[in-house]
ZAMARGU-4260 file (C-alpha; in steps of 0.2 Angstrom, whole numbers, plus 5000, padded with zeros to 4 digits):
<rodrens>
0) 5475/5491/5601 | 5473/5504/5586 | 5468/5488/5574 | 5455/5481/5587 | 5447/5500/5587
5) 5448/5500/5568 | 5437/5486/5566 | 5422/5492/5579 | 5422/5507/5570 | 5421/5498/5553
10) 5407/5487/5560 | 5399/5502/5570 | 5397/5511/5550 | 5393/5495/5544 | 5376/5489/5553
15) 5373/5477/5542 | 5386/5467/5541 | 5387/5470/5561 | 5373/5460/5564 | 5378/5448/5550
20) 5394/5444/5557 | 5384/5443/5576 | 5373/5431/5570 | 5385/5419/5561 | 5396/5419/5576
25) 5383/5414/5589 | 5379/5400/5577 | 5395/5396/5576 | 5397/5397/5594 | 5379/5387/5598
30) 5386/5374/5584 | 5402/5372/5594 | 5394/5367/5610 | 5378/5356/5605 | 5391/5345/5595
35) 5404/5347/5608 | 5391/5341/5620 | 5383/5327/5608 | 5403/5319/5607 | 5405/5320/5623
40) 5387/5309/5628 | 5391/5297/5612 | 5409/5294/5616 | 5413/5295/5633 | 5409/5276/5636
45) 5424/5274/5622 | 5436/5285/5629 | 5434/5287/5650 | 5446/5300/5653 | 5437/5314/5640
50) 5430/5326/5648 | 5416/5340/5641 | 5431/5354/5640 | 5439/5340/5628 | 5423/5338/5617
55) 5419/5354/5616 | 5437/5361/5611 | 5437/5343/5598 | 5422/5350/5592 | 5430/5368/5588
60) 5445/5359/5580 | 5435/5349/5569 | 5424/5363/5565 | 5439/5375/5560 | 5447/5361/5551
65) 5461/5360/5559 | 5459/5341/5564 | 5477/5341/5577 | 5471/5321/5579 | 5473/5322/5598
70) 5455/5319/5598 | 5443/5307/5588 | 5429/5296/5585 | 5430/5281/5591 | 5412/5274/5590
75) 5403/5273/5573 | 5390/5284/5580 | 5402/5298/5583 | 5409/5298/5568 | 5395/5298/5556
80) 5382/5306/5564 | 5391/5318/5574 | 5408/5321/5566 | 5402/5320/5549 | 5389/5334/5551
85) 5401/5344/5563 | 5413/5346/5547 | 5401/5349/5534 | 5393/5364/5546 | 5410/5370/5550
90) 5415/5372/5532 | 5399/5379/5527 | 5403/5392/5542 | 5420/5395/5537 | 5416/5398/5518
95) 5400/5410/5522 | 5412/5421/5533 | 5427/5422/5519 | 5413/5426/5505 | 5409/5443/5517
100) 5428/5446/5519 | 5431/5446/5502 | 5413/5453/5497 | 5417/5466/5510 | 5435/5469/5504
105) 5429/5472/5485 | 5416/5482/5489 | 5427/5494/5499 | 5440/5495/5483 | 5424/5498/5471
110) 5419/5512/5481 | 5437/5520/5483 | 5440/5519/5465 | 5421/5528/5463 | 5426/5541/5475
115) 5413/5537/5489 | 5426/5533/5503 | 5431/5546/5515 | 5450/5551/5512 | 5462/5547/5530
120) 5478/5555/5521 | 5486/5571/5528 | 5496/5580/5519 | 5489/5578/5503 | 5488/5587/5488
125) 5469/5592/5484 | 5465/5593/5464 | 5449/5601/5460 | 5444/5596/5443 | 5451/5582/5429
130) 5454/5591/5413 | 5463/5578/5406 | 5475/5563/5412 | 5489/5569/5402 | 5491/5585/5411
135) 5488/5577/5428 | 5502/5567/5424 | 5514/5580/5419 | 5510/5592/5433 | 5508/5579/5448
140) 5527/5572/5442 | 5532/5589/5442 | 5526/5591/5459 | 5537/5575/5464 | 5553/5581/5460
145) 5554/5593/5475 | 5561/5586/5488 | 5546/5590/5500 | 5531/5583/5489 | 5540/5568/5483
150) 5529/5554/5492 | 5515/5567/5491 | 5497/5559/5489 | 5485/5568/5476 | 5468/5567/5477
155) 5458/5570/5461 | 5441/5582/5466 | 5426/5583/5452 | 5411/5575/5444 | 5418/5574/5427
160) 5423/5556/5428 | 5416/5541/5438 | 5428/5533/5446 | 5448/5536/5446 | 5458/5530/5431
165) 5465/5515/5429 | 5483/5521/5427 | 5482/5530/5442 | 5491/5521/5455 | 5480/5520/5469
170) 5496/5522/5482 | 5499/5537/5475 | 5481/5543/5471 | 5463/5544/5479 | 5445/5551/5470
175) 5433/5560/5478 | 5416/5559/5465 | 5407/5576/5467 | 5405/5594/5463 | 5423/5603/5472
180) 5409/5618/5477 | 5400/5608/5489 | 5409/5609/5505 | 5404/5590/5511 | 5414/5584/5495
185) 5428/5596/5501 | 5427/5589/5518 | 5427/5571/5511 | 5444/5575/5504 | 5449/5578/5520
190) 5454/5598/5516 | 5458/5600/5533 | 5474/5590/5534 | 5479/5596/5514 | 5495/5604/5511
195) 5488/5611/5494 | 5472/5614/5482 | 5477/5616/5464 | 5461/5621/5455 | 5463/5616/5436
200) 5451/5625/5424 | 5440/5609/5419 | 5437/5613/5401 | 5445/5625/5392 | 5433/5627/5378
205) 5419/5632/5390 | 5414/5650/5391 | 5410/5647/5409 | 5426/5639/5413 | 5433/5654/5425
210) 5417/5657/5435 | 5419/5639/5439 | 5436/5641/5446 | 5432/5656/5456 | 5417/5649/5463
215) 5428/5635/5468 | 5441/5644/5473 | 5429/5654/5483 | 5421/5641/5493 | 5438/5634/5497
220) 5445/5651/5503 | 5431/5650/5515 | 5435/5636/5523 | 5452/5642/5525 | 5446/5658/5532
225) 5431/5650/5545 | 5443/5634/5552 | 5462/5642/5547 | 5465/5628/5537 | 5488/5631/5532
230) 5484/5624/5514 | 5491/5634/5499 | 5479/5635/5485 | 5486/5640/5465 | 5472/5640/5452
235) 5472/5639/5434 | 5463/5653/5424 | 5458/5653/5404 | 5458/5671/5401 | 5468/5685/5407
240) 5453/5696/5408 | 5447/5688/5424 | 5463/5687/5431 | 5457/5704/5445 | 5440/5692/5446
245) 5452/5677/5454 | 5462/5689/5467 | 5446/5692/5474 | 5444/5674/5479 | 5463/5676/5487
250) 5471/5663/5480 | 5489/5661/5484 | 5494/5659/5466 | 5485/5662/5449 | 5491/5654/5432
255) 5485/5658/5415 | 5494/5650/5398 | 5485/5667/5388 | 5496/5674/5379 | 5510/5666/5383
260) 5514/5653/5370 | 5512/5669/5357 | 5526/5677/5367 | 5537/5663/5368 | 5533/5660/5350
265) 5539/5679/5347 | 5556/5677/5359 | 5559/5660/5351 | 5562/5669/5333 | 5572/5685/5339
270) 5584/5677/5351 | 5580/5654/5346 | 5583/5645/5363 | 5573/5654/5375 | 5561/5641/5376
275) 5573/5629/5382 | 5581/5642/5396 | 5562/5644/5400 | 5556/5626/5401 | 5574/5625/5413
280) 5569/5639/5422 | 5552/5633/5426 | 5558/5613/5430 | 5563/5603/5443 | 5570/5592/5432
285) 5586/5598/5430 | 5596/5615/5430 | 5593/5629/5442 | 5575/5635/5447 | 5567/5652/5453
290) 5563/5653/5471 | 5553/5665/5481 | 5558/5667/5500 | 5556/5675/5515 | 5570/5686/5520
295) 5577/5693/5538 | 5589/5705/5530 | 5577/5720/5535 | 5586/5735/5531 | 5600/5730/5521
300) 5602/5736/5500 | 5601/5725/5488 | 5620/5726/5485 | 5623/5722/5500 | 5613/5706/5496
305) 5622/5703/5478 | 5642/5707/5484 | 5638/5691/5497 | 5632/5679/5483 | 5645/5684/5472
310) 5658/5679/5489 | 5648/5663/5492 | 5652/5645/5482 | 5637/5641/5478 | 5627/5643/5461
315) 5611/5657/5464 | 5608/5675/5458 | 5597/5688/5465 | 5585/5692/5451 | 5570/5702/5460
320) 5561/5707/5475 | 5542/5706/5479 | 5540/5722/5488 | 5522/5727/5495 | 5514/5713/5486
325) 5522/5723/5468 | 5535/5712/5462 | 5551/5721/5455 | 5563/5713/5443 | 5582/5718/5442
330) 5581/5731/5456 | 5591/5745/5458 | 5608/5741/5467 | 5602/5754/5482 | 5584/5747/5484
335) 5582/5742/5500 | 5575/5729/5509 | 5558/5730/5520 | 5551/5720/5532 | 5538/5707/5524
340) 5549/5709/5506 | 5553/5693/5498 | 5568/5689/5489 | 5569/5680/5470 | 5582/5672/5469
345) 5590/5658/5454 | 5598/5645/5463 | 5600/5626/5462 | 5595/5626/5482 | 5585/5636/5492
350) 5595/5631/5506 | 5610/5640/5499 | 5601/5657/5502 | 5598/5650/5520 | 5620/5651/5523
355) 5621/5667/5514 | 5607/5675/5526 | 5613/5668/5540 | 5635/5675/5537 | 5625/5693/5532
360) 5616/5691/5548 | 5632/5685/5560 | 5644/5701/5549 | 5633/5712/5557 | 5632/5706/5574
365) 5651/5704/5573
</rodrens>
């Protein structure tokens, strides 16, 4: 009866519509019987086989408006003085208890758009901040086309805005009004249950924009820490001089755009197309993407690695490794792998590593 639990919870938050909906039952209920039991004394000389089971359940027909017709007035009496009333009261009822459906229901969606309602989703993806809608856009679209956040759910954190935008589908997105620092808000985003907390740097043109983001990032690597919450966390930083500031909050990933449109700028001149194997590089839109995974090849080179790609159908390359936390590009043929390195690899799939791994591993045991 998960509905049926739903809606004492509801009325258990809600005390005053609780009592609301009490009250206007047992007046429903009281109404029922006292014209139930005024039919049956005013008709019962009419009809001699109606019983007070009959007037009463006549009464609640006629209250509901459902009028089946197996029951009736038949005296002038019972039809204007007590069927007359008993409709007009049992309309009145009916109407009062839609207007607190509906006022119930609007108010409920008014305060999910303002951010005020507790978030139920798992799974989701935490946004701290709302720089602008454009680049939510973009970035939450991004997010879509891997195959494992395609139905994500995103829920926009900050007290930038009032309530969520209107273009924001609300299937797709929830709002939670309040400063992403304060760990009730947090917990009203239901962080527990999130798969991710992208921290966006708020306003770009304000000097405190990266104190911001680590104190955010800090509060939210606490409560990662304290309860072991599994959530990934990337944040956004404006200057590359804080970038040592933001690994102390341990985030998992830290971006900065300092810097990098100049180079790209530069690259684009000397060699003119690197943007666009960049922007395929970096896309799940289309082409091949960089991947950074887990390996069990303990112990084996890195030729040993690259002789199996080349002996394998599928598309990928093995561009680096990430060794000790120090990531290295192009390694040397001889480098060999330790236990914790992580392999970057340029594939179409990162299940096509997964087949290679696994012929290295069964060569070996062979």
């Amino acid at each position: 009866m998960p509905i049926f639990q739903h809606l004492l919870a509801w009325l258990h938050k809600h005390n005053y519509l609780r009592l609301r909906l009490v009250q206007i039952f047992s007046l429903a209920l009281a109404l029922n019987l006292f014209f139930g039991l005024l039919f049956y004394l005013t008709e019962r000389c009419a009809q001699p086989e109606l019983d007070l089971l009959d007037s009463i359940w006549w009464s609640m027909v006629t209250m509901t408006t459902v009028g089946y017709g197996d029951l009736y007035p038949q005296t002038d009496i019972g039809r204007f003085l007590i069927a007359y009333p008993c409709m007009l009261f049992g309309i009145a009822i009916i109407g009062y208890l839609l207007g607190m459906a509906a006022e119930s229901i609007f108010d409920h969606i008014s305060k999910k758009k303002r951010g005020l309602v507790q978030i139920k989703k798992e799974n989701h993806i935490i946004i701290c901040n709302f720089p602008n809608l454009d680049k939510l856009k973009r970035m939450t679209a991004e997010l879509k086309l891997h195959p494992a956040y395609e139905h994500s759910f995103f829920v926009i954190v900050c007290d930038s805005i009032s309530k969520l935008p209107e273009s924001l589908p609300t299937d797709e997105f929830g709002f939670i009004y309040g400063n992403p620092t304060s760990e009730p808000v947090l917990q009203k985003a239901n962080i527990k249950a999130a798969a991710g907390v992208f921290i966006l740097a708020g306003d770009p043109f304000n000097s405190d924009a990266d104190s911001i983001t680590f104190a955010i990032a800090s509060v939210v690597e606490l409560l990662r820490q304290e309860h072991h919450y599994p959530f990934k966390m990337v944040a956004e930083l404006i200057h590359q001089e804080n970038f040592s500031l933001l690994q102390k909050a341990k985030v998992d990933g830290i971006v900065t755009p300092e810097g990098l449109t100049d180079c790209l700028l530069a690259q684009e001149f000397l060699y003119p197309g690197i943007h666009e194997i960049i922007t395929q590089i970096i896309s799940n839109k289309v082409g091949s993407q960089f991947y950074i995974l887990d390996t069990k090849l303990a112990g084996h080179k890195v030729s040993d690695i690259q002789v199996a790609v080349l002996k394998h159908p599928a598309n990928l390359q093995v561009i680096g490794i990430i060794k000790r936390g120090r990531t290295i590009l192009n390694p040397a043929k001889d480098e060999c792998i330790e236990e914790g390195d992580k392999l970057i690899m340029l594939a179409e799939s990162r299940r096509d590593f997964s087949v290679i791994e696994q012929d290295i591993l069964n060569s070996n045991s062979a």
